[in-house]
C-alpha positions in Angstrom: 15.0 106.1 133.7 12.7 104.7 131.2 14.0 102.0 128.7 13.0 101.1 125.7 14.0 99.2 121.9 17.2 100.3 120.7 19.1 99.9 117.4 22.5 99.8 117.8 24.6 98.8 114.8 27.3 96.4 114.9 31.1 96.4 114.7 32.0 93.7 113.1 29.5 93.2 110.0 27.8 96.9 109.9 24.3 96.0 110.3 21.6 97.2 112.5 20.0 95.0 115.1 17.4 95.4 117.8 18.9 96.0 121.4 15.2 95.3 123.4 13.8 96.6 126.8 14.1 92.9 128.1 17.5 92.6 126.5 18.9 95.9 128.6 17.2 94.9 131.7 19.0 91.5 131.3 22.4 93.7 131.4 21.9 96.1 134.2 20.8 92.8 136.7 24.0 91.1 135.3 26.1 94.7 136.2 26.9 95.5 132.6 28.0 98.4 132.2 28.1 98.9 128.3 26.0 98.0 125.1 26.5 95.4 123.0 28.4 96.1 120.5 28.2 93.2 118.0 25.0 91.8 116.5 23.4 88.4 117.9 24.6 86.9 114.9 28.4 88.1 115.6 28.9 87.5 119.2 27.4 83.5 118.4 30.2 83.8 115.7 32.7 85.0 117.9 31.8 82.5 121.2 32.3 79.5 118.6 35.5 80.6 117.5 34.6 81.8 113.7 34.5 85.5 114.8 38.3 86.7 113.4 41.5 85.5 113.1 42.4 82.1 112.1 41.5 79.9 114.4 45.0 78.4 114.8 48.1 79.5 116.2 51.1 80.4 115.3 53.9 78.4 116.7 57.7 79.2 117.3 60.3 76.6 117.7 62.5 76.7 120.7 65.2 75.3 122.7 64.1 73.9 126.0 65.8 75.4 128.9 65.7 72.3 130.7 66.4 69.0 129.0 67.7 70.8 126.1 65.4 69.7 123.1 63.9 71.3 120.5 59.9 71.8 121.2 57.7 74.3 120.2 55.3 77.0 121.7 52.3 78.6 120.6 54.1 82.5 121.8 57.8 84.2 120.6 60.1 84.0 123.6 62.0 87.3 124.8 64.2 86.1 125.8 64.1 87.8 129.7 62.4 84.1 131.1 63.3 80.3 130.2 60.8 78.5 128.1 60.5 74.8 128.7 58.9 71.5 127.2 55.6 70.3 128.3 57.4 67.6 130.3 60.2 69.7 132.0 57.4 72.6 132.2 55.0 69.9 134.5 57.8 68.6 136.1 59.1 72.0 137.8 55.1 71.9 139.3 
């Protein structure tokens, strides 16, 4: 199977980028299966943590099921499992 330069175009921003031979023969020693599918300039975006999304959480008060107080956590409880503190969280180890 002969390899050579491909352009690909990426998800995120839409533009066209270069996927090269030595780029592709990186990915089949690694065991990758599938292209890249954003841009270099996108997936450094995304690995720092600019790529999408806000960059902070959102975060839910709650009642701790084990010393009682109010603390919060960065998910929306069920309801199905307890949800604890930090401290009684550690504790139960």
């Amino acid at each position: 199977m002969s390899m050579g330069d491909r352009t690909l175009t990426c998800r995120d921003c839409g533009d066209s980028f270069v996927f090269t031979t030595r780029e592709q023969e990186f990915y089949r020693s690694k065991g990758f299966e599938n292209e890249p599918t954003r841009c270099p300039s996108c997936r450094a975006a995304r690995k720092s943590g600019q790529g999408g999304g806000s960059g902070s959480r959102e975060m839910t008060q709650v009642t701790c099921a084990g010393c009682g107080q109010t603390t919060e956590v960065p998910f929306k409880p069920t309801g199905v499992r307890p949800v604890y503190c930090r401290a009684c969280y550690n504790s139960r180890g």
